[in-house]
C-alpha positions in Angstrom: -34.8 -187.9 -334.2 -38.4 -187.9 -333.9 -38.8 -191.6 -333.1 -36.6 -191.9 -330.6 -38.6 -189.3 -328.1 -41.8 -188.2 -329.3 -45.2 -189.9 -328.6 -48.5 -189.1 -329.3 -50.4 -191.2 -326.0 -53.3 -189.4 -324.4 -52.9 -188.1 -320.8 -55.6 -188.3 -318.2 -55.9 -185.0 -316.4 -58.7 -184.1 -313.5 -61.0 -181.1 -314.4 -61.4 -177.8 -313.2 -63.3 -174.7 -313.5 -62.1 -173.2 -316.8 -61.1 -169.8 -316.9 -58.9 -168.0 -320.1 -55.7 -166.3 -318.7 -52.7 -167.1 -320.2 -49.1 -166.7 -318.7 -49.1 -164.5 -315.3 -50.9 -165.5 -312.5 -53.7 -164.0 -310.8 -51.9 -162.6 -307.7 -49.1 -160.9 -310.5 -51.8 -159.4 -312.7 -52.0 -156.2 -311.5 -48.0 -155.8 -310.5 -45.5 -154.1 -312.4 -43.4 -157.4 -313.2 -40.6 -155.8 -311.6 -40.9 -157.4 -308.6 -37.1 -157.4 -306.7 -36.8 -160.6 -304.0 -36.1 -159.1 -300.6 -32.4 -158.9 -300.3 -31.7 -159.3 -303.4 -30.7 -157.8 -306.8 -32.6 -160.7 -309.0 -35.3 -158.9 -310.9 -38.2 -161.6 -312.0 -38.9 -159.9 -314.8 -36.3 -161.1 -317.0 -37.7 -164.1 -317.0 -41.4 -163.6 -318.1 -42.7 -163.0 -321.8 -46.0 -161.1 -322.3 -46.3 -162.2 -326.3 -47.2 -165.9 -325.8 -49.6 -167.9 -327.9 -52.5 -167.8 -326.3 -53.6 -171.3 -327.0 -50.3 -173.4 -327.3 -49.0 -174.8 -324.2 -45.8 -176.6 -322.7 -46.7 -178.8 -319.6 -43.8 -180.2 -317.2 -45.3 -184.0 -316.8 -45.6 -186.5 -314.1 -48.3 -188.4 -313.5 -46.1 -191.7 -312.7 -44.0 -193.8 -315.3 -44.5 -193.6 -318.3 -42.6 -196.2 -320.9 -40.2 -197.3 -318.0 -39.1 -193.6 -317.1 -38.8 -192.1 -313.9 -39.9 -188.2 -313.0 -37.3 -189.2 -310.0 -37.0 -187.2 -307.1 -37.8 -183.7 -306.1 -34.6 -182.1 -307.6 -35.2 -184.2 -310.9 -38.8 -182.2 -311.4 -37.0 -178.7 -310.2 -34.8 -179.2 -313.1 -36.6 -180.6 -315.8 -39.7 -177.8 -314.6 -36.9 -175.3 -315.5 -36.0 -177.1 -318.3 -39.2 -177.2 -319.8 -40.5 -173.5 -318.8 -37.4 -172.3 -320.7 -39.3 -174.7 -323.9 -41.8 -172.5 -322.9 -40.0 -169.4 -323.8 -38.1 -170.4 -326.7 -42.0 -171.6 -328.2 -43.9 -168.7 -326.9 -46.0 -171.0 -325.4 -48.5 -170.8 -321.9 -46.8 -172.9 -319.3 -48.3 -175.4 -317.4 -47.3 -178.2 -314.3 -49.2 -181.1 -314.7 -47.4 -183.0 -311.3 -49.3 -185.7 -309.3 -46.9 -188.3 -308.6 -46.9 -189.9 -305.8 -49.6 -187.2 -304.9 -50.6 -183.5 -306.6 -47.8 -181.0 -306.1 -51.3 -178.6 -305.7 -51.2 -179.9 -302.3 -47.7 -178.1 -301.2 -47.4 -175.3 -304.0 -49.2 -172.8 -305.4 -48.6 -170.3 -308.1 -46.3 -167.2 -307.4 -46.0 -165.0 -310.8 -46.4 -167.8 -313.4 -50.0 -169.0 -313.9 -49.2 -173.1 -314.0 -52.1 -174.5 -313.1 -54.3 -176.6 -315.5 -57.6 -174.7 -315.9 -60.9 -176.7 -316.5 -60.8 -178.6 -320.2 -58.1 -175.8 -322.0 -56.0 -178.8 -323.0 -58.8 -181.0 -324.1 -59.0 -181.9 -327.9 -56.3 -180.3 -328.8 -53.8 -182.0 -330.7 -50.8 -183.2 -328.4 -47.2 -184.6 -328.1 -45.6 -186.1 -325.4 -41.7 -185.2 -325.2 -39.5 -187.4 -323.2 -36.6 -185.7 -323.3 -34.8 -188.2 -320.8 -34.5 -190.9 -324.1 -31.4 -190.6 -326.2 -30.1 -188.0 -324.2 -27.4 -187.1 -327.1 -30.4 -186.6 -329.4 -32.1 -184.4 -327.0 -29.0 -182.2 -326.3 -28.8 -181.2 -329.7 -32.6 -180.8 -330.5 -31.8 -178.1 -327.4 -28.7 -177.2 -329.1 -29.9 -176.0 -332.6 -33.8 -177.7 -333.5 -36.3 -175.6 -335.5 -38.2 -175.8 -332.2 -41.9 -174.4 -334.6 -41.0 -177.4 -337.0 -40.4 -180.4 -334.6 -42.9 -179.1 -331.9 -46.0 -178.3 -334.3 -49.0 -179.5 -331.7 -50.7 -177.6 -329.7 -49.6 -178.9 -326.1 -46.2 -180.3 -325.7 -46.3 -182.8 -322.7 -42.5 -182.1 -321.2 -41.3 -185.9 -319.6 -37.9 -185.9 -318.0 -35.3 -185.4 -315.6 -32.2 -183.5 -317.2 -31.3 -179.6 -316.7 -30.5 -178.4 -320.2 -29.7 -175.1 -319.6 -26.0 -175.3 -321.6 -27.9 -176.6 -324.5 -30.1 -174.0 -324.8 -27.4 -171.8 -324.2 -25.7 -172.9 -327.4 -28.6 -171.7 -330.0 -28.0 -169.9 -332.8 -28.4 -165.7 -331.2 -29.7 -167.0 -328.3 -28.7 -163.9 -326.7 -30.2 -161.3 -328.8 -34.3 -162.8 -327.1 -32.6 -163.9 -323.5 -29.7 -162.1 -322.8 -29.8 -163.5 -319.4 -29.3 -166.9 -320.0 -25.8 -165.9 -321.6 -25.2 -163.2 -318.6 -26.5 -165.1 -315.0 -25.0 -168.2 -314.3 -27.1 -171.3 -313.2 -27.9 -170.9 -309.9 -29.4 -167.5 -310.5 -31.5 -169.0 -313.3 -32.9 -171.7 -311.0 -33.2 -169.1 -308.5 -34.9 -166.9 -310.4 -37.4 -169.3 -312.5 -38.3 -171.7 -309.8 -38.7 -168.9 -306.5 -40.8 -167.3 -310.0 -43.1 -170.0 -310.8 -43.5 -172.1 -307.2 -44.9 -170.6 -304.3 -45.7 -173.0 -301.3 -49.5 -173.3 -300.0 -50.6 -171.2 -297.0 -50.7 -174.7 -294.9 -47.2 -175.6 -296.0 -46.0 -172.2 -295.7 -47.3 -172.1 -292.3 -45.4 -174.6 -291.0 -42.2 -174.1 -291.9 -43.0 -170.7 -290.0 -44.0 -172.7 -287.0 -40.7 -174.7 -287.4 -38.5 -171.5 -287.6 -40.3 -169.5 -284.9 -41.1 -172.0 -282.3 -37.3 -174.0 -283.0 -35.0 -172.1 -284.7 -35.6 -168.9 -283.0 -33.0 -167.0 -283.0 -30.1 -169.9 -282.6 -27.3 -170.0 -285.8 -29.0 -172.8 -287.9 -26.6 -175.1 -289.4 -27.8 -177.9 -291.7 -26.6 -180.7 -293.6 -27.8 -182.6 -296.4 -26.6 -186.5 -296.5 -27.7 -188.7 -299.2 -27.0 -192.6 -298.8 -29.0 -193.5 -301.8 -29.5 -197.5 -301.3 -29.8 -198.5 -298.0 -32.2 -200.6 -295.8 -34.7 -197.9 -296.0 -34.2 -197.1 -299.6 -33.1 -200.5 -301.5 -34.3 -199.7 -305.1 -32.4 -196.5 -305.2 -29.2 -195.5 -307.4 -25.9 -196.2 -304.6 -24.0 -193.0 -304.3 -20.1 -192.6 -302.7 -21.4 -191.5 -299.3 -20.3 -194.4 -297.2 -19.7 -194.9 -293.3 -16.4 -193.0 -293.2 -18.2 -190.1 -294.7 -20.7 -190.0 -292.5 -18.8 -189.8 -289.6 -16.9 -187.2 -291.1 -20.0 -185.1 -291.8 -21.0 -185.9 -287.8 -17.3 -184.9 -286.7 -17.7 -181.5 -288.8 -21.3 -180.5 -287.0 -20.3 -181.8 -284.0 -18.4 -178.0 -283.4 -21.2 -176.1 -283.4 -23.1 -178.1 -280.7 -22.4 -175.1 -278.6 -25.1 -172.8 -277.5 -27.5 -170.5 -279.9 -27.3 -173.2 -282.6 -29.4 -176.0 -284.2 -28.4 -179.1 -285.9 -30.8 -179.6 -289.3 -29.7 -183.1 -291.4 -31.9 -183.6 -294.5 -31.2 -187.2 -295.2 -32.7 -190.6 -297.1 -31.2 -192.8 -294.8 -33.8 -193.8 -291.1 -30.0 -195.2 -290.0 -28.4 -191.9 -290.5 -31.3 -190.0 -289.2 -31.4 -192.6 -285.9 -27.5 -192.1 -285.4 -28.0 -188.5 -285.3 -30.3 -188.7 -282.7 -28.2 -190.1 -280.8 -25.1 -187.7 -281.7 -26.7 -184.2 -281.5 -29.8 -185.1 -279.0 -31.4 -182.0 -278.0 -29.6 -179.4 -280.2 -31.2 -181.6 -283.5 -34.1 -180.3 -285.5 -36.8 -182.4 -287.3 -38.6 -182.5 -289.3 -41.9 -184.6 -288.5 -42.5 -187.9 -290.8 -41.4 -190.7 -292.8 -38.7 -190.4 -295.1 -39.9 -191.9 -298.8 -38.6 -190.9 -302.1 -41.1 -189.7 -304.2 -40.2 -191.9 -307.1 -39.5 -194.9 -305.5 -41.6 -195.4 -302.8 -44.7 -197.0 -303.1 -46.1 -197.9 -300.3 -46.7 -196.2 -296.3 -47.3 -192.5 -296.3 -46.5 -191.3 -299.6 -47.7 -187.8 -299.4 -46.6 -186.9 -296.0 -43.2 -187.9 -297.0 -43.2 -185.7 -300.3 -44.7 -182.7 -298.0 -41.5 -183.5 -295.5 -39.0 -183.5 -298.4 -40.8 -180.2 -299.9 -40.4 -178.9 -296.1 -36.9 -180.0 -295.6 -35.3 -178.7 -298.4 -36.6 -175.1 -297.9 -35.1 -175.2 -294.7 -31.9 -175.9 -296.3 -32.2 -172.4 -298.6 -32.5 -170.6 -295.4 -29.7 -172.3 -293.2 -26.6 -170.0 -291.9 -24.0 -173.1 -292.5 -25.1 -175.7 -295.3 -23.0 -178.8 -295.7 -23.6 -180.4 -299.0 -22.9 -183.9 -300.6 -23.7 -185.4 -304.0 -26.9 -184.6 -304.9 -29.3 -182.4 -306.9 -31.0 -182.4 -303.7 -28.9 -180.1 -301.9 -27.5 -178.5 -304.9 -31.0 -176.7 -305.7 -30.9 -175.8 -301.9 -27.8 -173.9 -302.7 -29.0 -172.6 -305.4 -32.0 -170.9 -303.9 -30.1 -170.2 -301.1 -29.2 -167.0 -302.8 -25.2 -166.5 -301.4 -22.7 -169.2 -300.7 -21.5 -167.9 -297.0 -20.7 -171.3 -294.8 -21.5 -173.2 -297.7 -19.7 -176.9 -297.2 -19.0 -179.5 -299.9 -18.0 -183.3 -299.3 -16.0 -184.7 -302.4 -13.4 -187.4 -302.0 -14.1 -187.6 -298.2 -13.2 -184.2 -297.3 -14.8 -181.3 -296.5 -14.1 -178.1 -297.6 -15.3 -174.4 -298.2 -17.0 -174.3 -301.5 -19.2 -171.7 -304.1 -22.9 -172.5 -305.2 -20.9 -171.6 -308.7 -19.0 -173.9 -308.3 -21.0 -176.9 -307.5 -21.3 -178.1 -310.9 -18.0 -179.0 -310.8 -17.7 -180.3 -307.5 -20.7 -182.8 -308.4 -20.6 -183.2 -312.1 -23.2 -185.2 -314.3 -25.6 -184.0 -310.7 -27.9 -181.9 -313.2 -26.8 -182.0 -316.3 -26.0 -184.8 -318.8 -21.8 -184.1 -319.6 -22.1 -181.3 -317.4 -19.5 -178.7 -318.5 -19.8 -175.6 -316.7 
């Protein structure tokens, strides 16, 4: 097992001052860790543990490709930074992001409850193991499944590598349910709800602009949204093709095209500078946009890298707060829903028709999206 996904390959990391706290962040230190998300009956604390090793350490990695794999897009890191905070848990271990492809997620996020951040030299000379869980998939889903995690993962920082959710694998272990009842009792979307609104918290700069975007253009119009990935087109040609073709498109465009009425805004999220250009066109002055190049954060190396990963962080925290959300196959959208917290007006293309659909459901909808053999 070991050989097929365990390295021992030093990481370059940039220094900072060093400081000794271990899993909550500054800002949650002095809170009761019950803290309740406005509107909402998800209580954070489930997901925190106070009796963590104060000098063992799980870090979600991405600092380009490594070995020929990808960290892939922005809902390939959500997943795999849940996947490898709930690591985290099952080790006991501090949790850390260590994310600067194409540029430092530091830039756009900041840390909520969870301290992530890499402080000063706390990982230097310790002893290390890089974990790409990505290669042999099988292999990994049953090292999630049933591994003596304190046998296989003996170093003191396990570098997490990959882009697969492994939730139902962890779900799987032997009494699971008797440390994290939760995992057995929310379903997905509440988890990713939960750990990821937990752990990320965007920057004051970023968070001030997707105020400016809601108070000075949304106002108070009905916001409806739409996420449309092409995957390979002319302005993305290295990436994977996907089943949204022409007809689809102007089936999503026949579908918005009812609520250019007044009091509503048109929001598409897409890959594709054709798409965006046709919608132009199509909606005109009821469209909202978002402000720079489209780029995929994997992909993409050359033109303005980080303004495009700040316009894909923007855009797809627009689509947790739209009224009507129209989804097609992608993890993309999927996390949008996710965080979206309720699944009112929530759209899903499959089989080029659109119909009503659940943010429980969506696994099944989009199979093999998140998970490898996705089963619930």
């Amino acid at each position: 097992m070991g050989i097929l996904y365990f390295f021992n390959d030093p990481i370059q990391r940039e220094k900072a001052p060093e400081t000794n706290y271990h899993q909550l962040s500054t800002s949650a230190r002095s809170s009761s860790f019950e803290l309740i998300e406005t509107g909402s009956r998800l209580n954070y604390s489930m997901f925190l543990l106070r009796d963590l090793s104060p000098d063992k350490y799980v870090v979600y990695t991405c600092t380009g490709r490594s070995r020929g794999l990808r960290c892939g897009g922005w809902s390939d890191r959500m997943k795999t930074i849940v996947s490898s905070y709930m690591l985290s848990l099952l080790t006991k271990r501090q949790f850390r992001i260590l994310d600067t492809y194409p540029c430092d997620i530091q830039n756009s996020f900041s840390e909520n409850l969870v301290q992530w951040k890499i402080n000063g030299s706390e990982l230097e000379s310790r002893s290390h193991q890089n974990f790409y869980a990505s290669v042999g998939v099988k292999v990994a889903r049953n090292h999630f499944r049933g591994a003596n995690l304190e046998t296989v993962h003996k170093p003191d920082v396990i570098y997490f590598h990959g882009n697969w959710d492994f939730l139902n694998e962890i779900a799987e272990r032997p009494n699971i349910g008797e440390s994290f009842p939760w995992l057995l009792k929310l379903p997905r979307p509440d988890i990713y709800r939960g750990i990821l609104r937990m752990i990320l918290k965007h920057t004051d700069t970023l968070q001030r602009h997707i105020h400016e975007i809601f108070s000075e253009q949304v106002k108070n119009n009905k916001l409806v949204c739409a996420h449309v990935r092409q995957g390979r087109s002319q302005t993305l040609p290295d990436d994977d093709s996907t089943d949204v073709g022409e007809r689809d498109v102007e089936t999503i465009f026949q579908f918005l095209s009812q609520y250019q009425i007044p009091n509503h805004k048109i929001f598409i999220a897409t890959d594709s500078d054709e798409i965006m250009n046709s919608a132009r066109t199509r909606f005109r002055d009821f469209l909202l946009e978002v402000p720079g190049p489209i780029t995929h954060m994997d992909l993409s190396k050359s033109g303005e890298l980080c303004q495009g990963q700040q316009k894909s962080f923007t855009e797809h925290e627009i689509l947790t707060r739209c009224d009507t959300l129209l989804l097609t196959r992608s993890g993309f959208g999927i996390i949008a829903a996710f965080l979206r917290e309720n699944s009112d007006e929530l759209y899903c293309l499959s089989r080029h028709y659109i119909a009503p659909c659940s943010r429980y459901t969506l696994s099944k909808i989009y199979p093999w999206t998140l998970s490898p053999w996705d089963d619930f």
